[in-house]
C-alpha positions as a printed NumPy array, in Angstrom:
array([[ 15.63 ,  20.997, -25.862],
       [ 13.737,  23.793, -24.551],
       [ 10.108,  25.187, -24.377],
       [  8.445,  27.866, -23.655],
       [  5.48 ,  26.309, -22.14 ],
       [  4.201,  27.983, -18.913],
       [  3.823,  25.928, -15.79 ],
       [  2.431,  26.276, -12.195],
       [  5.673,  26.191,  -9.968],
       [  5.702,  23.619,  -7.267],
       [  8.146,  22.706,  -4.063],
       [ 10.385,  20.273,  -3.951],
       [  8.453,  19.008,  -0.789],
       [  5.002,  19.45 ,  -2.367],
       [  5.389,  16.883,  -5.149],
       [  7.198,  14.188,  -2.71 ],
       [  4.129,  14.473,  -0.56 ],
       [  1.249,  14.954,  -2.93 ],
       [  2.433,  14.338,  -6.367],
       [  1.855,  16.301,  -9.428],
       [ -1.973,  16.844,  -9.852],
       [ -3.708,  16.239, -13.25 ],
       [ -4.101,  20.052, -13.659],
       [  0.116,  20.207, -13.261],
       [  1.223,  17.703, -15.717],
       [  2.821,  19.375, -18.721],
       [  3.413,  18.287, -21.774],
       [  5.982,  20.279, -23.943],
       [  6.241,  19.521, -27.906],
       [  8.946,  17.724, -28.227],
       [  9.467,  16.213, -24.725],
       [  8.382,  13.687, -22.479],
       [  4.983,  14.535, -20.858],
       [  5.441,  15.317, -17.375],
       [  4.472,  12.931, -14.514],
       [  5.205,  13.942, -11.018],
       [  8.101,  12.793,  -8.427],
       [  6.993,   9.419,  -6.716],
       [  5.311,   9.704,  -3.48 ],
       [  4.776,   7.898,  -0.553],
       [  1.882,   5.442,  -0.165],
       [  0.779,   6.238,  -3.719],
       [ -1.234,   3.552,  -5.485],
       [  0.871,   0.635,  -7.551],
       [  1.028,   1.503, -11.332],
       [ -2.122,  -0.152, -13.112],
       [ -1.685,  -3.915, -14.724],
       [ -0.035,  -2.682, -18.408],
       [  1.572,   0.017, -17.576],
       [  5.285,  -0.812, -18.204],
       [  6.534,   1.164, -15.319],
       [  4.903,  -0.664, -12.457],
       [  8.717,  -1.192, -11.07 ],
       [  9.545,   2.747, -10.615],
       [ 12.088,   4.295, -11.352],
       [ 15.807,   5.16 ,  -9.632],
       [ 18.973,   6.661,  -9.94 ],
       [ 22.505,   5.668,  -8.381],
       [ 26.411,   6.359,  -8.404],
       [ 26.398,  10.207,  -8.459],
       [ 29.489,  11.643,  -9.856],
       [ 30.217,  15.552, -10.077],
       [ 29.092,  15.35 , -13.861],
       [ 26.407,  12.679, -13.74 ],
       [ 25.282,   9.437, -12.524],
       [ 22.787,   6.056, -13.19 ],
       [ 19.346,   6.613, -14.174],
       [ 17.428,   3.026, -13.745],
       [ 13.955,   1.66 , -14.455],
       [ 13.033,  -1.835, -15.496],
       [  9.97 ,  -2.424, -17.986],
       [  7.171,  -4.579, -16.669],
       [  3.125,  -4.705, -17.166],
       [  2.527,  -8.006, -15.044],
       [  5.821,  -7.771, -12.281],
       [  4.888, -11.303, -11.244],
       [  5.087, -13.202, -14.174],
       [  6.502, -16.633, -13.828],
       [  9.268, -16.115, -16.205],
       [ 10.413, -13.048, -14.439],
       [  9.778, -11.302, -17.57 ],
       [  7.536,  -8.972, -16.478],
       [  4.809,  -9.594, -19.206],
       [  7.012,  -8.475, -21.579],
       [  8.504, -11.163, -23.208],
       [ 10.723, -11.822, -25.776],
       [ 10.43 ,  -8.024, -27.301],
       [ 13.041,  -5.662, -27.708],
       [ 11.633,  -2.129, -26.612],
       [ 13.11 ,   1.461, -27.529],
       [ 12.891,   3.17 , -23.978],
       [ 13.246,   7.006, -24.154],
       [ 14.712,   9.56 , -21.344],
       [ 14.86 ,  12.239, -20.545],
       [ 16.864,  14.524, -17.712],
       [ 16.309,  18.125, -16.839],
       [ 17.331,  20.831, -14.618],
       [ 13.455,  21.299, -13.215],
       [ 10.913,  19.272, -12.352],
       [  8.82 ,  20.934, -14.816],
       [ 10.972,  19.508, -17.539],
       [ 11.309,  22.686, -18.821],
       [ 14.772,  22.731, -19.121],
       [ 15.844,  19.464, -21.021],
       [ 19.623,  19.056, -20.62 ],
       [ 20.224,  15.506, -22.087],
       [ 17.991,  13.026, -23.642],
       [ 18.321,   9.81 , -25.26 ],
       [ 16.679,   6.367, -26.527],
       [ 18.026,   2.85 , -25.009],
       [ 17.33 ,  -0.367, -26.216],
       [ 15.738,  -3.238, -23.513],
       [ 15.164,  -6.813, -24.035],
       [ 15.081, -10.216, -22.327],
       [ 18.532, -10.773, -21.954],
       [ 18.682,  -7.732, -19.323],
       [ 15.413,  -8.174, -17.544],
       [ 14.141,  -5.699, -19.373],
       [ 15.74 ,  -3.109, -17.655],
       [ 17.398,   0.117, -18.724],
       [ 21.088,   1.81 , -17.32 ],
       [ 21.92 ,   5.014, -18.352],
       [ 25.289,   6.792, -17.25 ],
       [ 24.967,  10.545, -17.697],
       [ 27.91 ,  12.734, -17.981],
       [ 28.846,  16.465, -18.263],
       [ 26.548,  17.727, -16.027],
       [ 27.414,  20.345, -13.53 ],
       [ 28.505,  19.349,  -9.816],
       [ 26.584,  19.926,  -6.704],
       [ 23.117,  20.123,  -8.66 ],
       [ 19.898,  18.429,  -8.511],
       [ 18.019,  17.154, -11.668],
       [ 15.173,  15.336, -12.704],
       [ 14.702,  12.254, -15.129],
       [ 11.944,  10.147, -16.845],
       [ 11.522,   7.71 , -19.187],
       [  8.713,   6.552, -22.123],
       [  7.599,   3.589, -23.823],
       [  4.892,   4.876, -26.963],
       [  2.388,   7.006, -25.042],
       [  3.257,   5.371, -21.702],
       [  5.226,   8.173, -19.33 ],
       [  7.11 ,   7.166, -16.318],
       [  7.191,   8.996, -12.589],
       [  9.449,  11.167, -12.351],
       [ 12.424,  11.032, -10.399],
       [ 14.871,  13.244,  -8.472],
       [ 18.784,  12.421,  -8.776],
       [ 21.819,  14.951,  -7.468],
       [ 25.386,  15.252,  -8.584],
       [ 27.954,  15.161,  -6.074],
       [ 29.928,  18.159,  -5.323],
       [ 32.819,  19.025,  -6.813],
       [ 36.329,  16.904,  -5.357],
       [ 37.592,  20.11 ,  -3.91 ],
       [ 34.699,  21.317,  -1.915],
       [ 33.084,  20.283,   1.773],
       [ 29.492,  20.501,   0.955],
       [ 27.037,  19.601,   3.356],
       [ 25.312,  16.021,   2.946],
       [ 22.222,  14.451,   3.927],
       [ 22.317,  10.863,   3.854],
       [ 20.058,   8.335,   5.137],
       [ 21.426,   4.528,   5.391],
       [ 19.357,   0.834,   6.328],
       [ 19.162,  -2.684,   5.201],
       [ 17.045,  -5.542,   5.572],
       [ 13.667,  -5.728,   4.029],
       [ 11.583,  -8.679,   3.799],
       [  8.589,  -8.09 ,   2.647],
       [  6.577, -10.631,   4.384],
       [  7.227,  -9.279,   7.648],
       [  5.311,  -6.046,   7.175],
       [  4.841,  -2.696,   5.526],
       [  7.506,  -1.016,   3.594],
       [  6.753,   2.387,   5.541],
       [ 10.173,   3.144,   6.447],
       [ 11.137,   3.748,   3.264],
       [  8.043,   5.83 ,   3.204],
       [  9.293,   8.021,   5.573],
       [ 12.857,   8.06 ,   4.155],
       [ 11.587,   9.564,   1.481],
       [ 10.177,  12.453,   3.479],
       [ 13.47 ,  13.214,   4.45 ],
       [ 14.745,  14.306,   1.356],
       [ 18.012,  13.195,   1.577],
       [ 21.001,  14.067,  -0.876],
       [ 21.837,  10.259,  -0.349],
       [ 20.33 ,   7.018,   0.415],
       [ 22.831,   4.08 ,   0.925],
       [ 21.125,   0.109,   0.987],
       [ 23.466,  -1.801,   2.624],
       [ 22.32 ,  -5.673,   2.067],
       [ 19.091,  -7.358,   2.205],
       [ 17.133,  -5.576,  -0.391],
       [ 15.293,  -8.954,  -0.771],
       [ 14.741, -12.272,   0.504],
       [ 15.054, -15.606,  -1.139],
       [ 12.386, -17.658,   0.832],
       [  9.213, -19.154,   0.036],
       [  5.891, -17.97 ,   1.377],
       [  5.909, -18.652,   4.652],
       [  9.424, -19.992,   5.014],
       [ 10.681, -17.153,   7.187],
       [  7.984, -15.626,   9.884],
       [  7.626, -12.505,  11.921],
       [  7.591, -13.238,  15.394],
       [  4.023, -11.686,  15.235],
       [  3.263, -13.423,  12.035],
       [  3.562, -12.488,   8.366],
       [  1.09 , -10.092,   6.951],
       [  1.792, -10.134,   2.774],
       [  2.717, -13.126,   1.021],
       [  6.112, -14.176,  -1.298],
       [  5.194, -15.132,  -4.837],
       [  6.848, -18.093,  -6.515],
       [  9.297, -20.482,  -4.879],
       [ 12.711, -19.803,  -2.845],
       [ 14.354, -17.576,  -5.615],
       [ 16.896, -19.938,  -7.257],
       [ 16.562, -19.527, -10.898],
       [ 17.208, -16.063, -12.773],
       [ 13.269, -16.112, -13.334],
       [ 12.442, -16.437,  -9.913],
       [ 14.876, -13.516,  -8.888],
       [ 13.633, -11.288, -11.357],
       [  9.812, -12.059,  -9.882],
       [ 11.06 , -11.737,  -6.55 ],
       [ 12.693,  -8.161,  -7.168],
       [  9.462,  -7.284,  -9.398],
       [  7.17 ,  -7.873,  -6.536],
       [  9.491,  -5.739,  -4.067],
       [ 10.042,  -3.061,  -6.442],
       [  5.811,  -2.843,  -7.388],
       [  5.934,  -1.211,  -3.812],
       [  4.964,   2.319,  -3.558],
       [  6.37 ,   3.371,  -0.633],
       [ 10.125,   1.604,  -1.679],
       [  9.558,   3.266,  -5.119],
       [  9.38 ,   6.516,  -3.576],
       [ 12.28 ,   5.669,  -1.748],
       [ 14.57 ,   5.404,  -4.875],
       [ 12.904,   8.19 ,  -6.306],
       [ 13.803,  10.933,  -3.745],
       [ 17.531,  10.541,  -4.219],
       [ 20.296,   8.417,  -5.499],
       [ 21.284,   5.173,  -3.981],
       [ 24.617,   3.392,  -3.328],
       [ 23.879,  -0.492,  -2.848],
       [ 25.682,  -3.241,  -1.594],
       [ 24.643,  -6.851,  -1.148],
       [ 24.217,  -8.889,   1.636],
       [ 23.402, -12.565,   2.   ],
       [ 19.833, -12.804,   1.204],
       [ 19.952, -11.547,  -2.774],
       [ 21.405, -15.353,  -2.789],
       [ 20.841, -17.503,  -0.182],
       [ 20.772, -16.997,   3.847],
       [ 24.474, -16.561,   5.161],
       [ 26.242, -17.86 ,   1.859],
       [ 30.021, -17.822,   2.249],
       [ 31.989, -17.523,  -0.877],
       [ 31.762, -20.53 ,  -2.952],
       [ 30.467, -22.457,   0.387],
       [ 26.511, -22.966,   0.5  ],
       [ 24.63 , -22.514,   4.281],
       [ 22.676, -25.847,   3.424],
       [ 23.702, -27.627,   0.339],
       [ 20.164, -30.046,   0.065],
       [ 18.076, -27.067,   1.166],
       [ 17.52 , -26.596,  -2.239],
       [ 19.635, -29.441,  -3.671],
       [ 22.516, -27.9  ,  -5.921],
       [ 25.657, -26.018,  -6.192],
       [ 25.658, -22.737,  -5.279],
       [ 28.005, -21.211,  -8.507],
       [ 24.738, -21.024, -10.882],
       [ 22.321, -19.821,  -7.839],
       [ 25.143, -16.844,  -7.984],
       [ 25.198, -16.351, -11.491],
       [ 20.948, -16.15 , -11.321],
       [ 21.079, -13.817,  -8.034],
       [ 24.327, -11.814,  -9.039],
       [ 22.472, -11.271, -12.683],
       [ 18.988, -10.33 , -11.041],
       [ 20.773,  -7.778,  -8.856],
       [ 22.526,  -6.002, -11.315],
       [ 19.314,  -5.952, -13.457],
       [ 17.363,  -4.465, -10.564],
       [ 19.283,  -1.641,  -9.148],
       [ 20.791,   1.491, -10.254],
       [ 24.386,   0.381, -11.04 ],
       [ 27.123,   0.868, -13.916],
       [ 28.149,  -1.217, -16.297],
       [ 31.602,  -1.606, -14.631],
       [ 29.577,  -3.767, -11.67 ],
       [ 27.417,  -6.528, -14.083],
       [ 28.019,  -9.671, -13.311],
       [ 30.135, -12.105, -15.401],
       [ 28.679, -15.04 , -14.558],
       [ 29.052, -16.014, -10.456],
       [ 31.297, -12.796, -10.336],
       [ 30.387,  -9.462, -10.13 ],
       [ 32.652,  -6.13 ,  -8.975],
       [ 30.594,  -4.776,  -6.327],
       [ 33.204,  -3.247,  -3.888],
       [ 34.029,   0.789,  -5.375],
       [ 34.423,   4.319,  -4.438],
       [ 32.436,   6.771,  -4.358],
       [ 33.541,  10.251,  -3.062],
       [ 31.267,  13.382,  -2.225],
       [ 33.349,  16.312,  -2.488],
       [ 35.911,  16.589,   0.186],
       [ 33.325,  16.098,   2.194],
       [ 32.898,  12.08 ,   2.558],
       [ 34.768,   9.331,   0.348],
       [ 32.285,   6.182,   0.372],
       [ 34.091,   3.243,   0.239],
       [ 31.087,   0.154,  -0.351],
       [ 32.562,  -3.088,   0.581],
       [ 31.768,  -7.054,  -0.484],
       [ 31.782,  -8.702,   2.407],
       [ 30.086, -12.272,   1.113],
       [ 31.878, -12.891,  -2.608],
       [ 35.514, -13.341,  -0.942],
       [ 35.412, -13.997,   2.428],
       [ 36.516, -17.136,   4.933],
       [ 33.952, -19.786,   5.429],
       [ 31.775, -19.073,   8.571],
       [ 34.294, -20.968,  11.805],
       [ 32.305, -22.798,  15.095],
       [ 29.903, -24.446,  12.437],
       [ 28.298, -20.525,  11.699],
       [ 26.31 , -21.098,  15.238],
       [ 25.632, -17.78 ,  16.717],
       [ 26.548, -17.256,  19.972],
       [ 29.972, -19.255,  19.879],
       [ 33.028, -19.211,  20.34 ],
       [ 36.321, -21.53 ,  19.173],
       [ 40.04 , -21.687,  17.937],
       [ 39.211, -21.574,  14.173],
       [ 37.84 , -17.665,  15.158],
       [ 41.114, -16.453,  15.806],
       [ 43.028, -17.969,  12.71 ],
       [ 45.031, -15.151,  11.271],
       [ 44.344, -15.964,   7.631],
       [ 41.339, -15.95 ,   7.9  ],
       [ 39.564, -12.581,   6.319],
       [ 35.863, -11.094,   5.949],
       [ 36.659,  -9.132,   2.623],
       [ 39.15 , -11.581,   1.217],
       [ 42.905, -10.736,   1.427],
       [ 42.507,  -9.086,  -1.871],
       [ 39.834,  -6.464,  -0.601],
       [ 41.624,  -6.341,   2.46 ],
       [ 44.476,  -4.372,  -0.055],
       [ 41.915,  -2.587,  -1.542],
       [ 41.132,  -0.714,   1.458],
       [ 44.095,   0.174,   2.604],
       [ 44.854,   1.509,  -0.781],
       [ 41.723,   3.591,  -0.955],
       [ 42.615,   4.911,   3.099],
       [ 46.456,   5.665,   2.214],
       [ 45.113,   7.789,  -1.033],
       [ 42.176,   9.27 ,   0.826],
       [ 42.001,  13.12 ,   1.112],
       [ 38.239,  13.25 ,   2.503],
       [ 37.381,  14.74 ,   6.169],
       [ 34.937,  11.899,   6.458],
       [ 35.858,   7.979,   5.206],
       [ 32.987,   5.732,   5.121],
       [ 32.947,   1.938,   4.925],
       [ 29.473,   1.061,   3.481],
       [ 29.423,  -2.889,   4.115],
       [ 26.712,  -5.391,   5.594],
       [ 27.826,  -7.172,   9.081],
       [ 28.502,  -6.112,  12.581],
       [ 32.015,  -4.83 ,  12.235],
       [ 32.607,  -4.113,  16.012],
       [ 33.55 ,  -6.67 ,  18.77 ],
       [ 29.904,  -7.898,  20.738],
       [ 30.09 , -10.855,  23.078],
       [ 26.309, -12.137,  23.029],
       [ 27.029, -14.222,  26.158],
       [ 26.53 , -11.915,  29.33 ],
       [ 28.61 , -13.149,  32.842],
       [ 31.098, -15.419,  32.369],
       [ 32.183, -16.994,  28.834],
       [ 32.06 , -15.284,  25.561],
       [ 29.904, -15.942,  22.403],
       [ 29.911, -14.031,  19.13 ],
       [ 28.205, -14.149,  15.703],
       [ 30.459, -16.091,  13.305],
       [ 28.712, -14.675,  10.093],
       [ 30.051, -11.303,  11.368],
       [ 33.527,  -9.378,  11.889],
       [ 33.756, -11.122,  14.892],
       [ 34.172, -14.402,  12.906],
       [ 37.405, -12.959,  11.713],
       [ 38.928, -10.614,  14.027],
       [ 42.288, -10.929,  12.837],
       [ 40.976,  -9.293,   9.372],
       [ 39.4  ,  -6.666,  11.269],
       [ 42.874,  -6.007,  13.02 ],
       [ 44.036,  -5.337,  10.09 ],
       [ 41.453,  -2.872,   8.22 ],
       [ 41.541,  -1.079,  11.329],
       [ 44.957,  -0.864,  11.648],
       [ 45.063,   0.132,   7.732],
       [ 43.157,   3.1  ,   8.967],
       [ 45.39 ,   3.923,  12.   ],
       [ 48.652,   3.816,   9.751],
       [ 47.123,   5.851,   7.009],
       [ 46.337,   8.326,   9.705],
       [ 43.118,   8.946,   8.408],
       [ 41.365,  12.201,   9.552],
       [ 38.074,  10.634,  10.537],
       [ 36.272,   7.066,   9.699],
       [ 33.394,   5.945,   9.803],
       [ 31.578,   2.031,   9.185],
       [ 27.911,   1.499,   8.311],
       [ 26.128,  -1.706,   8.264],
       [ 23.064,  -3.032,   8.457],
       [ 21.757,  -6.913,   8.594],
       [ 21.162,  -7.236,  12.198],
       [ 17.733,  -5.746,  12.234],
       [ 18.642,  -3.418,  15.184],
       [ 20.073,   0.093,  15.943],
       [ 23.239,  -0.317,  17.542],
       [ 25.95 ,   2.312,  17.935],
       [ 29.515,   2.023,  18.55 ],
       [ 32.841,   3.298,  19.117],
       [ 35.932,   0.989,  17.601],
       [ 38.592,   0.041,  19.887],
       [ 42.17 ,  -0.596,  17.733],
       [ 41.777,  -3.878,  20.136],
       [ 38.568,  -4.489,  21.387],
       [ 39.843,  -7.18 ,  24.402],
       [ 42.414,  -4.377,  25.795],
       [ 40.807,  -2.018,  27.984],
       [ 43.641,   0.505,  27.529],
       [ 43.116,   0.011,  23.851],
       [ 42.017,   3.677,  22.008],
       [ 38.762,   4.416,  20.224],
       [ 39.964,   4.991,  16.714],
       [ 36.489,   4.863,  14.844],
       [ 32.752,   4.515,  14.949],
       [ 30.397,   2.421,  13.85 ],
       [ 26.438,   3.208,  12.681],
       [ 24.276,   0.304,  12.196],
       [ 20.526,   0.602,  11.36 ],
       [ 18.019,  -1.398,  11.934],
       [ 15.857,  -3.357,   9.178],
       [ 13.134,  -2.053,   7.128],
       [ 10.71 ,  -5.069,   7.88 ],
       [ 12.363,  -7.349,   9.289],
       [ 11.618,  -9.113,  12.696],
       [  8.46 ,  -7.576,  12.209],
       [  7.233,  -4.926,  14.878],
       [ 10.321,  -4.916,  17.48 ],
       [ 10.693,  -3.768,  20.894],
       [ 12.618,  -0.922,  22.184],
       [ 15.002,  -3.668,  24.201],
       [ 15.119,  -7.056,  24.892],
       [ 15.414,  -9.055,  27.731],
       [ 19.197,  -9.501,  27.321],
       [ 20.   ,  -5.989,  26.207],
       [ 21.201,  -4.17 ,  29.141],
       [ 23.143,  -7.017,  30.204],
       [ 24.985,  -7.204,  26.365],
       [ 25.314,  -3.368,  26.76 ],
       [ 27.32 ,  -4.061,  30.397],
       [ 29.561,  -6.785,  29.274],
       [ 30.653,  -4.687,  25.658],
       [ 31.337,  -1.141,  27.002],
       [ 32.126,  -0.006,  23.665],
       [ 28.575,  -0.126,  22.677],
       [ 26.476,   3.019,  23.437],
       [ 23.22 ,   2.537,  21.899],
       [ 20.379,  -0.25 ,  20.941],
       [ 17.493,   0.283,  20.02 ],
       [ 15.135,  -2.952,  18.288],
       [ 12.536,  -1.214,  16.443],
       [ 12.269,  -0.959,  12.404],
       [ 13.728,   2.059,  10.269],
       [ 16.919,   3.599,   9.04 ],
       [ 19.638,   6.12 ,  10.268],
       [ 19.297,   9.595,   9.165],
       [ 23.121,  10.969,   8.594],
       [ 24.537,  14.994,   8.369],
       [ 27.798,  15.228,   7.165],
       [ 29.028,  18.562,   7.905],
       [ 33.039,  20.158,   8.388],
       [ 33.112,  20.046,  12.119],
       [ 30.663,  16.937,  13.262],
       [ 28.631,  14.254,  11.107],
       [ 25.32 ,  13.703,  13.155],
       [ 23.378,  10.864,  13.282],
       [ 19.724,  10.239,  14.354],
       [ 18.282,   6.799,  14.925],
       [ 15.12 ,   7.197,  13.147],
       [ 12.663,   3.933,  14.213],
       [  8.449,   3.224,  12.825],
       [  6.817,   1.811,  16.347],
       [  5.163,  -0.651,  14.218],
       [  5.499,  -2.391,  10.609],
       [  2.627,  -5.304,  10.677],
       [ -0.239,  -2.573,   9.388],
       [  0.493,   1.148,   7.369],
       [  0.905,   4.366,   8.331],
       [  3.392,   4.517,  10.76 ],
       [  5.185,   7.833,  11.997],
       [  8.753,   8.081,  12.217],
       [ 10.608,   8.938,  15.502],
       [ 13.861,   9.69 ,  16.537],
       [ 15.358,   7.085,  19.502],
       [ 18.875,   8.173,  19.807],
       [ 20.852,  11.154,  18.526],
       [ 24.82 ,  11.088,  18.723],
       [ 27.421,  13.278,  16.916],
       [ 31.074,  12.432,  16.075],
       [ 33.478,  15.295,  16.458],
       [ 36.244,  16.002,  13.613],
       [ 39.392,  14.29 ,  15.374],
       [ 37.622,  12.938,  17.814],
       [ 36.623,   9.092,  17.333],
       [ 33.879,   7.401,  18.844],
       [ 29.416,   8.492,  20.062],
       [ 28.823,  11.824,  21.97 ],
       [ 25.013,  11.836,  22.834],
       [ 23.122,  15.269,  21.742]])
């Protein structure tokens, strides 16, 4: 559909920061009326408006991608129904090529109801690669923000990207800012990488400097109290604007279930009481309901395909790992800061061996100048006991370092132009470069590592701690920390990807700026952190 309607033209960057005033809203016969992009720090949606969750987008593709919102009037409804019941509701869309919604290149009508949350997937397709478009949805007279989504370039060309990566955000520990000032970045990509909620209680987790909102309901353990949990997150303005600047690739991490879940294995089986199969089905369910993924990834009861590829023109292929459904149960009794025999047993694996394939299918196949491994725990070697004896985090790659042997050497023998792992759940900045062997000192650099830091939490941070420069001496391989809240801001060009540890000084009250603490690039051919 098209109109002629006349509209005042605005920048990209002008509705992201101010929205679309009353004055700019169109509405075109025959179309959605217009509301504006989502902005940071704007007001929550009024009780009974059904899009008080947002809206977001996900999985580009050169001809489409996911466009997402989820239908609630009261988000924190004890069911986890969102005030909506029972009823079946006929959501409308909408995508076009401006954010005038002038230009109407698809449109359609999908049904919601209980049985998905009340939430709504659509996977576009034919559009044209390398583009930017923008989408909306309506319920009767009730209009949704709109959102901006992009198309990845086509398979043959090295575009430029923009992509912005973090983890980690519990909502108790403070204010969702950094996704605030994500947003102002206007990326071409945002990547989540585990974490996007917490299952706790009020109060069960603090802040070292205290909590300053409140969970609703109790630890999340039933599909209703996932769904509230997500609906409380997702009533957040500033995360909201977050999903609406770009489209998202998402992973999960340990805390969409339960803290440091392994597998079928629970971290504390009477803390709840009960198995941990069901807890999966409710959290694996929730998930899916809740972000911006295909059909290909919902759940079938506790399973759920989460690891894929996604590629970006020549430019990047992402390849988003599952590092929790599959993996080895946590050795040294999961105590951080250990270190034992079990560590080292060689069939032991983080991904599962299954995965473990998977990858070094997707890096013998690979044609991109950039390969990306999107997954959730520290993948390089860090000894966390400085001077004499060693002690590592068990959760992470270190708890299995003959399965990271063997991804990296999948890398090596696919001779793989460039590579690249991003991960989040540590609630730091870290950089790294990846030895093929981390304990031999002659041993090459053969990738690098990103990790950002958390949204919220930890709460405020520190620029160091009082252990950091001797960690730093004792794991030469590791060339930046930094332990404030906020996200990495990525450039992937032809000759260098740079990366720019972006930090808030402060989460436990609004309005933070964002900063840059460390700048690096990584050279085409040339592995490993050189500092700009």
């Amino acid at each position: 559909m098209t109109s002629d309607a006349s509209t005042t033209t605005h920048s990209r960057r002008t509705v992201l920061r101010t929205g679309l005033t009353a004055a700019a809203v169109i509405a075109i016969p025959g179309t959605i009326a217009a509301t504006g992009v989502g902005k940071a720090g704007a007001a929550a949606a009024p009780r009974g408006n059904p899009f008080a969750l947002g809206v977001a987008s996900g999985e580009p593709t050169p001809e489409g991608m996911v466009l997402w919102t989820r239908l609630a009037t009261d988000p924190l409804a004890e069911d986890g129904l969102g005030g909506i019941g029972n009823r079946v509701t006929e959501v409308e869309w909408e995508l076009a090529g401006d954010e005038g919604f002038r230009q109407i290149l698809r449109s359609g009508t999908e049904r919601t109801g209980p049985e998905l949350g009340h939430s709504v997937h659509v996977e576009t397709a034919g559009l044209a690669p390398g583009h930017d478009y923008f989408y909306r949805f309506r319920v009767g007279s009730e209009i949704s923000p709109a959102g901006r989504t992009r198309t990845a370039p086509p398979p043959q060309q090295l575009q430029p990207l923009t992509m912005c990566f973090t983890s980690c955000s519990q909502y108790e520990h403070g204010f969702f800012t950094a996704y605030a000032r994500l947003a102002e970045e206007e990326p071409d990509l945002v990547l989540h990488l585990g974490d996007y909620q917490y299952e706790y209680a009020k109060g069960r987790y603090e802040a070292p400097g205290g909590n300053v909102r409140d969970h609703a309901g109790p630890e999340t353990v039933t599909l209703a109290n996932y769904r509230q949990r997500y609906a409380q997150y997702k009533s957040d303005a500033d995360l909201q604007a977050a999903h609406a600047v770009a489209p998202w690739l998402v992973v999960f991490d340990d805390h969409e279930v339960e803290n440091n879940w392994a597998g079928n294995v629970r971290e504390l089986p009477e803390d709840p009481p009960g198995p941990l199969a069901p807890r999966r089905a409710a959290a694996f369910q929730a998930y899916w309901e809740n972000m911006p993924l295909r059909a290909a990834q919902r759940p079938r009861g506790d399973a759920m395909q989460l690891h894929r590829r996604v590629n970006w023109g020549a430019t990047a292929t992402f390849h988003m790992l599952d590092t929790r459904q599959y993996r080895s149960d946590q050795p040294c009794g999961d105590r951080f800061g250990t270190d034992c025999a079990a560590r080292t047993d060689p069939a032991a694996s983080l991904p599962g061996s299954a995965q473990e394939r998977w990858i070094a299918d997707g890096f013998r196949s690979s044609t991109a100048r950039w390969d990306v491994l999107g997954q959730q725990v520290f993948f390089s070697q860090v000894d966390f006991t400085p001077g004499a004896g060693r002690g590592f985090n068990p959760d992470a790659w270190d708890g299995t370092p003959a399965s990271r042997d063997r991804v990296v050497d999948s890398w090596v023998d696919a001779r793989n132009r460039n590579t690249l792992v991003l991960t989040g759940d540590v609630h730091a900045h870290w950089g790294a470069d990846i030895k093929q062997r981390f304990d031999d000192p002659a041993s090459p650099v053969v990738g690098t590592e990103l990790i950002s830091s958390s949204i919220t939490s930890g709460g405020d941070g520190s620029e160091s701690q009082s252990t950091t420069a001797a960690i730093l001496a004792d794991n030469p391989h590791l060339r930046f920390y930094n332990n404030r809240r906020g996200y990495v801001r990525t450039t992937f060009g032809p000759t260098e990807v740079r990366a720019d540890f972006r930090v808030v000084p402060y989460v436990q009250r609004p309005g933070a700026p964002a900063e840059t603490r460390g700048a690096f690039v990584i050279e085409d051919r040339k592995s490993g952190l050189q500092a700009v």
